[in-house]
C-alpha positions in Angstrom: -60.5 -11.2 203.0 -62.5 -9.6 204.9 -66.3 -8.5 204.3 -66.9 -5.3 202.4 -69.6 -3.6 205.1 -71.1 0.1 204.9 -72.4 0.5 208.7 -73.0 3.4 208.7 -72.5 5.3 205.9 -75.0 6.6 204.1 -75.3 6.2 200.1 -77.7 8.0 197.4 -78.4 6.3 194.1 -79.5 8.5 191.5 -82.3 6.4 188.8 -82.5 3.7 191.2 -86.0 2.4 190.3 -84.6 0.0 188.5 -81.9 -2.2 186.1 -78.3 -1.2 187.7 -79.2 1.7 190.2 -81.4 -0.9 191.6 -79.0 -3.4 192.1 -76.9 -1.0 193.9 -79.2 0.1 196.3 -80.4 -3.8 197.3 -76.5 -4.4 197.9 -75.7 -1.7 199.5 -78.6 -1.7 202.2 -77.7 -5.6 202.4 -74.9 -4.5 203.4 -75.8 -2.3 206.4 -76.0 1.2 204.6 -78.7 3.7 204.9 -79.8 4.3 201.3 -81.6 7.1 199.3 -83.1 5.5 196.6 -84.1 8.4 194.2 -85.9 8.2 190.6 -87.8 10.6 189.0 -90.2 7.6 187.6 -90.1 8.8 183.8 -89.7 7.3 180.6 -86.9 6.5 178.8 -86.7 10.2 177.0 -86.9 12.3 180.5 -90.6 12.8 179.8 -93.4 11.9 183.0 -93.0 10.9 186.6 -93.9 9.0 189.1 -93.3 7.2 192.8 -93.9 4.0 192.3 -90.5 3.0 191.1 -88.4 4.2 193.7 -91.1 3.1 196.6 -91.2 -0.1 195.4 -87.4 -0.5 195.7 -87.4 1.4 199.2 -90.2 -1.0 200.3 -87.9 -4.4 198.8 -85.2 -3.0 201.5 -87.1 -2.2 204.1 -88.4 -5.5 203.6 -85.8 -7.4 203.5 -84.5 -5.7 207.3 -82.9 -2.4 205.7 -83.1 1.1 205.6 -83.9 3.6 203.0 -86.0 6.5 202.0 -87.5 7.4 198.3 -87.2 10.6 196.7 -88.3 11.4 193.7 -86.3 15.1 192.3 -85.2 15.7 189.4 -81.2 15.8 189.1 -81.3 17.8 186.1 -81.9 20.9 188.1 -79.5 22.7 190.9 -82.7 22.6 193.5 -83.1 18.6 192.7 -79.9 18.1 193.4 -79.9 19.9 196.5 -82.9 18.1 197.2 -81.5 15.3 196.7 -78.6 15.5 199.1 -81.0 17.4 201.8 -83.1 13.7 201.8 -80.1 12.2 202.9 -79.3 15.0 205.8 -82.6 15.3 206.4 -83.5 11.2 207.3 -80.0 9.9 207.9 -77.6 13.6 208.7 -74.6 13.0 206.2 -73.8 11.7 202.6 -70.6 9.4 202.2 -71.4 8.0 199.0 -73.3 9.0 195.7 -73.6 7.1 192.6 -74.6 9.1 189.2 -76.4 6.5 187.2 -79.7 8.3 186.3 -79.9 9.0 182.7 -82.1 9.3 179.0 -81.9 8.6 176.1 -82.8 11.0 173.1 -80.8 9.2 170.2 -80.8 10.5 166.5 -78.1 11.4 163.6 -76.0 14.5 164.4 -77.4 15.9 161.3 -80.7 16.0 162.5 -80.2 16.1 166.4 -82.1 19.4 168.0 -80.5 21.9 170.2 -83.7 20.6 172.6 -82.4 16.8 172.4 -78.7 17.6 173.0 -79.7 19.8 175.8 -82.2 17.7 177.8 -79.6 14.7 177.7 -76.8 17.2 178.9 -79.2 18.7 181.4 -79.9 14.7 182.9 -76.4 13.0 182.7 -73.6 16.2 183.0 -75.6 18.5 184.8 -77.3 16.0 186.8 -74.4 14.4 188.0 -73.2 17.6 188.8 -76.2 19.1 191.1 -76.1 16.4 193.0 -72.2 16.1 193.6 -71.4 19.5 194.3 -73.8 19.6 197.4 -72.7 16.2 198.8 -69.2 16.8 197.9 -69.3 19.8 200.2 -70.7 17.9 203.1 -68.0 15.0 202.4 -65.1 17.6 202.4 -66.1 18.8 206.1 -66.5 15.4 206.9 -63.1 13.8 205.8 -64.4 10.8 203.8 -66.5 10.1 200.7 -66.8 8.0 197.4 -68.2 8.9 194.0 -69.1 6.4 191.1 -70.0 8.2 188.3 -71.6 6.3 185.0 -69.8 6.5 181.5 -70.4 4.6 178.4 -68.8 3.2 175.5 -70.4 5.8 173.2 -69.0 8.2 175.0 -65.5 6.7 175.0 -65.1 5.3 171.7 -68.4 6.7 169.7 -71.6 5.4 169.1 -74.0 6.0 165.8 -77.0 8.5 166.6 -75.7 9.6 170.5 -73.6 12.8 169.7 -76.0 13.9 172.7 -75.4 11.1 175.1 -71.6 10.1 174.1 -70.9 14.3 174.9 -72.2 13.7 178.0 -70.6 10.5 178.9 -67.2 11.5 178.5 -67.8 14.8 179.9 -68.7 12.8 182.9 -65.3 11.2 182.9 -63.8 15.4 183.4 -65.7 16.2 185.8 -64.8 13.1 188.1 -61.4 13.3 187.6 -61.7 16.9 188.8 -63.5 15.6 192.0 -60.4 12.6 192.5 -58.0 15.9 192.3 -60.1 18.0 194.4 -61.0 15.2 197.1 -58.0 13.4 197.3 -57.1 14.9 200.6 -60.0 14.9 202.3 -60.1 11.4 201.7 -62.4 11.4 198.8 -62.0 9.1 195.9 -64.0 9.2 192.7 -64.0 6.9 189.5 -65.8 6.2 186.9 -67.5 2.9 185.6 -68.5 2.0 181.8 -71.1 -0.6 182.3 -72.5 -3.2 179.5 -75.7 -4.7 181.3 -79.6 -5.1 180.4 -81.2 -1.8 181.4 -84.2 0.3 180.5 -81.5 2.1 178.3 -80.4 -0.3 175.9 -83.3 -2.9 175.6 -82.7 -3.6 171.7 -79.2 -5.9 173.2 -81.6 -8.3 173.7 -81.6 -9.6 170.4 -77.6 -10.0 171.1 -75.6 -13.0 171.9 -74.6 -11.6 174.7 -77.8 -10.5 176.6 -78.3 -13.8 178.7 -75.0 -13.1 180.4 -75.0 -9.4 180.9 -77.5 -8.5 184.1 -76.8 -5.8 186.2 -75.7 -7.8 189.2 -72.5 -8.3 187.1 -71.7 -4.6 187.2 -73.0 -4.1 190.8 -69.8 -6.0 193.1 -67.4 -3.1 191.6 -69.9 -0.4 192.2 -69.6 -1.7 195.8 -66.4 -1.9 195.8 -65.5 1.5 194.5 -68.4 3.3 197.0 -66.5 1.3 199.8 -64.2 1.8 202.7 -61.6 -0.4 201.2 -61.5 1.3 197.7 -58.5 3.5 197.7 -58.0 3.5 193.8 -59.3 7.3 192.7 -59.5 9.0 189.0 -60.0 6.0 187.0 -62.0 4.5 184.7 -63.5 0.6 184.5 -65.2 -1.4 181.5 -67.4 -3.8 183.5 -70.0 -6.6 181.9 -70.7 -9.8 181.8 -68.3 -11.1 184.7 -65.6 -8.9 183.4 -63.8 -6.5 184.8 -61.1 -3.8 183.6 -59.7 -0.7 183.8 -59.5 2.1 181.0 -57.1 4.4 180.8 -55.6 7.1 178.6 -52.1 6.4 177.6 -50.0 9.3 176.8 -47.0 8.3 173.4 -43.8 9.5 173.5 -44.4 11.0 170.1 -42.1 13.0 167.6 -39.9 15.6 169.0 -38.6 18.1 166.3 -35.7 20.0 168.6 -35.4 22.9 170.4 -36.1 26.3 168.9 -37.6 24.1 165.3 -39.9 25.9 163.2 -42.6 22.6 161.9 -44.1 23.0 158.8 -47.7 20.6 158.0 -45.4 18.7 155.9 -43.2 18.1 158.9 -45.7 16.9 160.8 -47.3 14.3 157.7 -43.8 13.0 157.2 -43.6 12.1 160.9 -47.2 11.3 161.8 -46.9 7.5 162.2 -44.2 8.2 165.1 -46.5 10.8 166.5 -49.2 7.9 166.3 -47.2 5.1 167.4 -48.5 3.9 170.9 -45.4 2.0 171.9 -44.0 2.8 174.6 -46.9 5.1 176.2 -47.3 6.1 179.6 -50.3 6.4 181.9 -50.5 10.2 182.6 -53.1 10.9 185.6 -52.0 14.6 186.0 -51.5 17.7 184.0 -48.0 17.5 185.0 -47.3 14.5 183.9 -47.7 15.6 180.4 -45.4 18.7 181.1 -42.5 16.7 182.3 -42.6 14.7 179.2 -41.9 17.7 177.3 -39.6 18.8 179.7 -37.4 15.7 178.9 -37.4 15.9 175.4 -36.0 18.9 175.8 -33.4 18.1 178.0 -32.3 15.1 175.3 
């Protein structure tokens, strides 16, 4: 097995101040990559700045025999992003990786969420990862390589209480990377998608969990490194990682009820049928829109 090395190749982590971007960066440079190590320096709700967080990471690598530079934009704007991405062309003169972990947090009920709060958590997570992936995925295509690890979250997946904000964004995240795996897969770009369960700045009521003494962010940071490496050819999928575990997520597709060609369904049709439109067994793993399409196809050739 040999060693998972980024000579190199240069990487920008989005919110890596601290908690998981940090542990990215750290590995990364370890590991021979030139690293922009970008945080705005806020609090947890987007509000305030600062340079301290991301200097004192840059000045840990540099430390430690590495190479980085800070920068501190915004990713919630198009010129941050761009900023973002010119750091790296400006100090290092490409972009091969870029990992979208910067995020908020702006929880409260849906009944009493504001159009500010959904926005400003959109504007940080979805848009964010956006600004700064269009302009490096540009540079990658012209290039012929690249790798994009882009942050989900259980709430976004399966729901959580008070985060209509954040879960909207987190699964919107999932699209738009499985739009860049389509997009990038011949120019030899891959991009996937992590749902991470670790201590961060994010979530610091876990603590009071059983769990919180095994879940640090250096348990989610050896697939980050594998998925931003050379040897990761797996693209437009999704990973549960925490803890020392590690699995993948994936939509599976049922084979459902077919009602026949040319049949006219009523509502009652469909509630005297929807367990077999429920029933999972015997699902596929559809990673296309065509997959889907030849499904129904072959019902219809039945």
């Amino acid at each position: 097995m040999s060693e998972i090395r980024f000579d190199d190749r240069v990487a920008i982590v989005t919110g890596a101040g601290g908690s998981l971007g940090k542990t990215y960066a750290l590995d990364f440079a370890k590991r021979g990559a030139k690293v922009v190590v970008n945080d705005l320096g806020g609090a947890l709700d987007g509000s305030g700045g600062g340079s301290a967080m991301a200097d004192e990471v840059v000045k840990e690598i540099t430390e430690a025999g590495g190479t980085a530079v800070a920068n501190y934009d915004s990713v919630a704007t198009p010129e941050g992003g761009e900023a973002i991405v010119k750091t790296a062309v400006d100090h290092f003169g490409k972009v091969d990786v870029v990992i979208n972990n910067a995020g908020i947090l702006r929880d409260k009920s849906f009944v009493k969420m504001s159009a500010e709060e959904l926005e400003i958590v959109l504007d940080v997570h979805l848009k964010g990862a956006f600004f700064v992936s269009q302009p490096a995925f540009r540079i990658m295509k012209k290039n012929g390589y690249g790798r994009f690890v882009f942050t989900t979250s259980a709430a976004g997946i399966y729901g959580g209480f008070g985060q209509a904000n954040y879960g909207a964004a987190k699964m919107g995240l999932v699209g738009l990377s499985n739009v860049l795996a389509v997009e990038g897969k011949k120019s030899n770009i891959r991009s996937n998608v992590i749902s991470p369960l670790a201590l961060s700045r994010l979530n610091e009521d876990i603590t009071t969990s059983a769990l919180a003494e095994h879940i640090s962010p250096e348990c989610v940071m050896p697939l980050v490194t594998y998925l931003a490496s050379e040897a990761c050819e797996q693209t437009h999928e999704i990973y549960s990682v925490g803890g020392g575990r590690f699995a993948r997520i994936f939509l599976g597709l049922a084979p459902g009820y077919f009602a026949g060609k040319g049949a006219k369904i009523s509502a009652e049709e469909i509630q005297a049928n929807i367990e077999q439109i429920r029933n999972p067994e015997g699902y596929t793993i559809a990673t296309k829109i065509s997959d889907e399409m030849k499904l129904i196809l072959a019902a219809f050739q039945e």
